[in-house]
C-alpha positions in Angstrom: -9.2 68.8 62.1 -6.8 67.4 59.8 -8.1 65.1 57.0 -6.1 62.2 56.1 -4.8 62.1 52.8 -5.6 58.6 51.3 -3.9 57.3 47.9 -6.0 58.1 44.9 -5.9 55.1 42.0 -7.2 54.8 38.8 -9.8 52.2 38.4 -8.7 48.8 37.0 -10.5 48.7 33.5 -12.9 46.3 33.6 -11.7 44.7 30.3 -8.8 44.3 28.8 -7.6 44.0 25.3 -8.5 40.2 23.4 -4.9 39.5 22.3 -3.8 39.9 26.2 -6.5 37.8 27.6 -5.7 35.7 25.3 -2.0 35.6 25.8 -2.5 35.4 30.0 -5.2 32.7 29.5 -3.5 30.3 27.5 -0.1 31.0 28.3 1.3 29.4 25.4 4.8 30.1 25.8 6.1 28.9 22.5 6.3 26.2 20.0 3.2 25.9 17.7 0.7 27.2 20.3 2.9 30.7 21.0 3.2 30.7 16.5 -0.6 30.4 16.3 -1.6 32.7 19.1 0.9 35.4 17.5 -0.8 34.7 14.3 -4.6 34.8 15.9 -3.9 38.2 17.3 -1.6 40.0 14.9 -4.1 38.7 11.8 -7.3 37.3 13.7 -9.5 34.7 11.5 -7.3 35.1 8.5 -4.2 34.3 11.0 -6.3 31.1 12.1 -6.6 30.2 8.3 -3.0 31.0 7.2 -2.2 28.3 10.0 -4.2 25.9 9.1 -3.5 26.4 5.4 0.3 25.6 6.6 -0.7 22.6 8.8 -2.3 20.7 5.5 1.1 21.7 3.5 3.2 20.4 6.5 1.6 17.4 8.2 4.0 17.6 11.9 1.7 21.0 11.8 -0.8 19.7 14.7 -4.2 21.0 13.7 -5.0 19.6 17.3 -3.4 22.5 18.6 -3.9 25.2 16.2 -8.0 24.6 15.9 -8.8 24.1 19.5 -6.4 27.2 20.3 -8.7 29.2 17.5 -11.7 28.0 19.6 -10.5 29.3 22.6 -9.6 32.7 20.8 -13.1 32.8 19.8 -14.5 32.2 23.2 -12.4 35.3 24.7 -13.5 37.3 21.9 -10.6 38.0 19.7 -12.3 36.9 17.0 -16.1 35.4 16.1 -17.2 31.8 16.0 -18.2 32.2 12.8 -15.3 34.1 11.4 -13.2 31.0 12.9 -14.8 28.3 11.2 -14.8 30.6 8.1 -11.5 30.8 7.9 -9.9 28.4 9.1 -12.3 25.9 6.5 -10.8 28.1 4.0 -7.4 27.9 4.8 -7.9 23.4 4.7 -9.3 23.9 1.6 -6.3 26.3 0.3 -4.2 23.6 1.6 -5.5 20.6 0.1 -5.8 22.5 -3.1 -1.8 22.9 -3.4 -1.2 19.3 -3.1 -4.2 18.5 -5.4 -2.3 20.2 -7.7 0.8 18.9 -6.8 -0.4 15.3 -7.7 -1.8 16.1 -10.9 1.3 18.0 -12.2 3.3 14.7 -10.9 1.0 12.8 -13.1 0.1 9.2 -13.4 3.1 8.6 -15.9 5.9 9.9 -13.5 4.3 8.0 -10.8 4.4 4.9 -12.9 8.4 5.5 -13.8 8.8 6.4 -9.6 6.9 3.1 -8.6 8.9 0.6 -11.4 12.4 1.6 -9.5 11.1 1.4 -5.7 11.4 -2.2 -4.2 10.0 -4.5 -2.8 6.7 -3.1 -4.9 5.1 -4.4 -8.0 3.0 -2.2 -10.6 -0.3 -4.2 -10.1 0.0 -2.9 -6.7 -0.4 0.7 -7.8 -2.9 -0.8 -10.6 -5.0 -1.8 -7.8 -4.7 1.4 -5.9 -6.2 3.4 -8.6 -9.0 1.0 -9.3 -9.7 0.9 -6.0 -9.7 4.7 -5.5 -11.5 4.7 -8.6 -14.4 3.2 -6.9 -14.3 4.5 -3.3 -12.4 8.0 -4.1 -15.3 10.5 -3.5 -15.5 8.6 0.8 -11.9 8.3 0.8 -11.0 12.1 0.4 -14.1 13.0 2.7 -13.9 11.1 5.4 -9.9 11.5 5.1 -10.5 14.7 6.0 -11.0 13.7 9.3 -8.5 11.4 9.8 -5.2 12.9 11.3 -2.6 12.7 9.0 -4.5 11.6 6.1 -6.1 14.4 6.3 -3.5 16.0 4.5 -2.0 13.1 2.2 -5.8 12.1 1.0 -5.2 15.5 -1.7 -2.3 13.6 -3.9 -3.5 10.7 -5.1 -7.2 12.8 -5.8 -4.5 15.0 -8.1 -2.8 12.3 -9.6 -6.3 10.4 -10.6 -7.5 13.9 -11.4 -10.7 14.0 -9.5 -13.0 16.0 -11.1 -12.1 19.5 -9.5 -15.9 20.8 -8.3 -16.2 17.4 -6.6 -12.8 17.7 -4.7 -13.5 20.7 -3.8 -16.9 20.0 -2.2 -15.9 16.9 -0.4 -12.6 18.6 0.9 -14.8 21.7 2.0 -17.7 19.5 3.7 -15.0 16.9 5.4 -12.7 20.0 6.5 -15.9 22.1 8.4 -16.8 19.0 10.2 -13.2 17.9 11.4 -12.8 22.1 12.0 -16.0 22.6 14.0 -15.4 19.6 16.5 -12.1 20.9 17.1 -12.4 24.7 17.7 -16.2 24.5 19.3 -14.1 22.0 21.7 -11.9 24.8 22.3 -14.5 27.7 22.8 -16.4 25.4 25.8 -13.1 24.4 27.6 -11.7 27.9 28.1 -8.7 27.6 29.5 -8.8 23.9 29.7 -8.4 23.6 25.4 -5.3 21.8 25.8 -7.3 19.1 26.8 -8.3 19.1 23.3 -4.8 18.3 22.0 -4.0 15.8 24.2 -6.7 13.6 23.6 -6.1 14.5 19.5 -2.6 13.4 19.6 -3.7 9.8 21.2 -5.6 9.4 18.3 -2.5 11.0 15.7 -0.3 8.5 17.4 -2.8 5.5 17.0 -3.3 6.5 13.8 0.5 6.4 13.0 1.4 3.2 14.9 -1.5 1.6 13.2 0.0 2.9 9.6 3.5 1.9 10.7 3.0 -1.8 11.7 0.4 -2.4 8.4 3.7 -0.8 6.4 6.1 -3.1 8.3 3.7 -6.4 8.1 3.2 -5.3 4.4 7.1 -5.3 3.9 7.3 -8.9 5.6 5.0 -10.3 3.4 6.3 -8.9 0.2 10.0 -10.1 1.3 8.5 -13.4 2.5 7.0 -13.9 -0.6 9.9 -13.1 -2.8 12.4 -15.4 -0.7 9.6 -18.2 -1.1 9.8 -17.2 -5.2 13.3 -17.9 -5.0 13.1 -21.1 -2.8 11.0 -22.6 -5.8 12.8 -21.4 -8.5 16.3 -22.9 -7.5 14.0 -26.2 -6.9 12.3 -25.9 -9.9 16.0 -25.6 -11.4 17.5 -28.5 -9.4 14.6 -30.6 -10.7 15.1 -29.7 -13.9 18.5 -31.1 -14.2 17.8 -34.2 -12.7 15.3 -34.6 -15.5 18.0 -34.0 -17.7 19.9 -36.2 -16.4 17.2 -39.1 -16.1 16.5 -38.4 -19.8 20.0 -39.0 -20.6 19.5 -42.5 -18.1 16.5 -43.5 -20.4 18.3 -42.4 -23.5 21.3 -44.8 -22.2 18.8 -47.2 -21.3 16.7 -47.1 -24.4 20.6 -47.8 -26.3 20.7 -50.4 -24.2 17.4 -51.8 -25.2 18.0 -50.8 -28.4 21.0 -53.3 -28.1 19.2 -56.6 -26.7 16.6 -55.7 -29.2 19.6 -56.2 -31.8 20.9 -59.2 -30.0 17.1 -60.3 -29.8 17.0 -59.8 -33.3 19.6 -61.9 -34.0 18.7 -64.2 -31.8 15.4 -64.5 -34.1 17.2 -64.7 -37.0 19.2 -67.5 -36.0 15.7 -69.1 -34.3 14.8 -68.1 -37.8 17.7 -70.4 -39.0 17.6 -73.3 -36.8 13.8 -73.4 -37.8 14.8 -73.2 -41.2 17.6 -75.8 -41.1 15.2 -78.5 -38.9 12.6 -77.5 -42.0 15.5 -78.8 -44.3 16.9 -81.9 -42.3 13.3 -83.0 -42.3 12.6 -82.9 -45.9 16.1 -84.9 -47.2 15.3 -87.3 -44.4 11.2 -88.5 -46.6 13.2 -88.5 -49.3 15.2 -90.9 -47.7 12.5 -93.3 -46.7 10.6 -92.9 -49.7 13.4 -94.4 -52.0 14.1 -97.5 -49.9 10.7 -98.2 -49.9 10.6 -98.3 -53.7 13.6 -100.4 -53.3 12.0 -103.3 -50.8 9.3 -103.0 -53.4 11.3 -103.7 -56.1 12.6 -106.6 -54.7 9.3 -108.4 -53.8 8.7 -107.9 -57.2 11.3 -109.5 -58.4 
């Protein structure tokens, strides 16, 4: 009896390396997802933070995709929870740190020359932006950290108003672990589905932006409405000015006039002056008159 010969294979493992389960799972097949998953499994955690570190330096950088996509390396083992959220709270803080600096090496005197030679802006504007950040700069940098693309901007005007350095970095580090955690423990329960994560992100980026847009644009509108409505009343403050003029030479004309019956008027009373005078005269010469012929008649009945 002949046995039959049947085909020996080896055993399929029953796991395979992180990076390929990784790269099978997600399938990213380029673009930022393919440059972070590269970066995941060449560096792991530090990879995540080196990313993320770049996406705060370079806003279009979506930390929607690059957080979630940690997440998701996480929950196929490549790298721990923990290490993820380590790192990748490092690398935000890294990040905003750079353009902290970046601000306060600008300066608030450089920013003042910048803002004096931009339109369409005035310098109480940026007066009242640092008073206002004055008061309301410690919730603006850490709730900005979880605000897409503010997130990332929030770090220059901290610089430039010099936030004290211990409190920037513990708002920065508190907001960034929050806005992290959301976003990659997102990614570690969806699995495969963490794109979900991004698309529902980027609503809220694009929101974000539109809303920033149109409150730029209305902003714009106003100023320009507001200087066009400057010049409207100037020019008629200016056309009013020289009809002033022009009735003050009127009364000036008119008071020459006046100033003429009042010399006619004048003469007029000095000649009513006269004809009183003369009728004053007449009178007199006339009693003596009368007085003499009565001493005459007298005379005569005397006689």
């Amino acid at each position: 009896m002949r046995l039959s010969s049947t085909a020996v294979t080896a055993p399929e493992p029953l796991s395979r390396p992180p990076g390929e389960i990784l790269a099978q799972a997600a399938e990213p097949a380029g673009g930022v997802a393919g440059w972070a998953t590269d970066l995941v499994e060449t560096l792991g955690g530090p990879g995540a933070g080196l990313a993320i570190a770049l996406e705060n330096l370079f806003p279009p950088l979506p930390s929607e995709v690059i957080l979630p996509l940690t997440g998701f390396a996480a929950g196929q083992g490549s790298i721990t929870l923990v290490s993820a959220l380590f790192w990748t709270t490092l690398g935000s803080v890294v990040g905003a740190v750079a353009l902290y600096w970046i601000g306060a090496l600008f300066g608030r005197e450089r920013m003042y020359a910048l803002w004096e030679r931009l339109p369409l802006v005035k310098v109480s504007d940026l007066e009242r932006t640092e008073e206002w950040f004055g008061r309301h700069g410690t919730k603006a940098v850490f709730l900005g950290r979880m605000v897409p693309i503010f997130r990332s901007l929030i770090s220059v005007p901290a610089g430039l108003e010099r936030m004290p350095t211990h409190v920037f970095l513990l708002l920065t580090a508190l907001g960034s672990l929050i806005w992290n955690s959301v976003l990659i423990t997102a990614g570690y329960l969806l699995g495969d589905q963490w794109d979900l994560v991004e698309r529902y992100v980027g609503i809220l980026s694009k929101v974000v932006l539109v809303v920033a847009v149109v409150a730029v644009v209305a902003w714009i509108a106003v100023r320009v409405r507001g200087r066009r409505s400057g010049a409207d009343s100037g020019s008629g403050t200016g056309a009013g000015s020289g009809s002033g003029a022009d009735s003050g030479s009127g009364a000036n004309s008119g008071s020459g006039a006046n100033s003429g019956s009042g010399a006619n008027s004048g003469s007029g009373a000095d000649s009513g002056s006269g004809a009183d005078s003369g009728s004053e005269a007449g009178s007199g010469r006339g009693g003596q008159r009368d007085r003499a012929r009565g001493r005459q008649a007298q005379h005569r009945r005397t006689q």
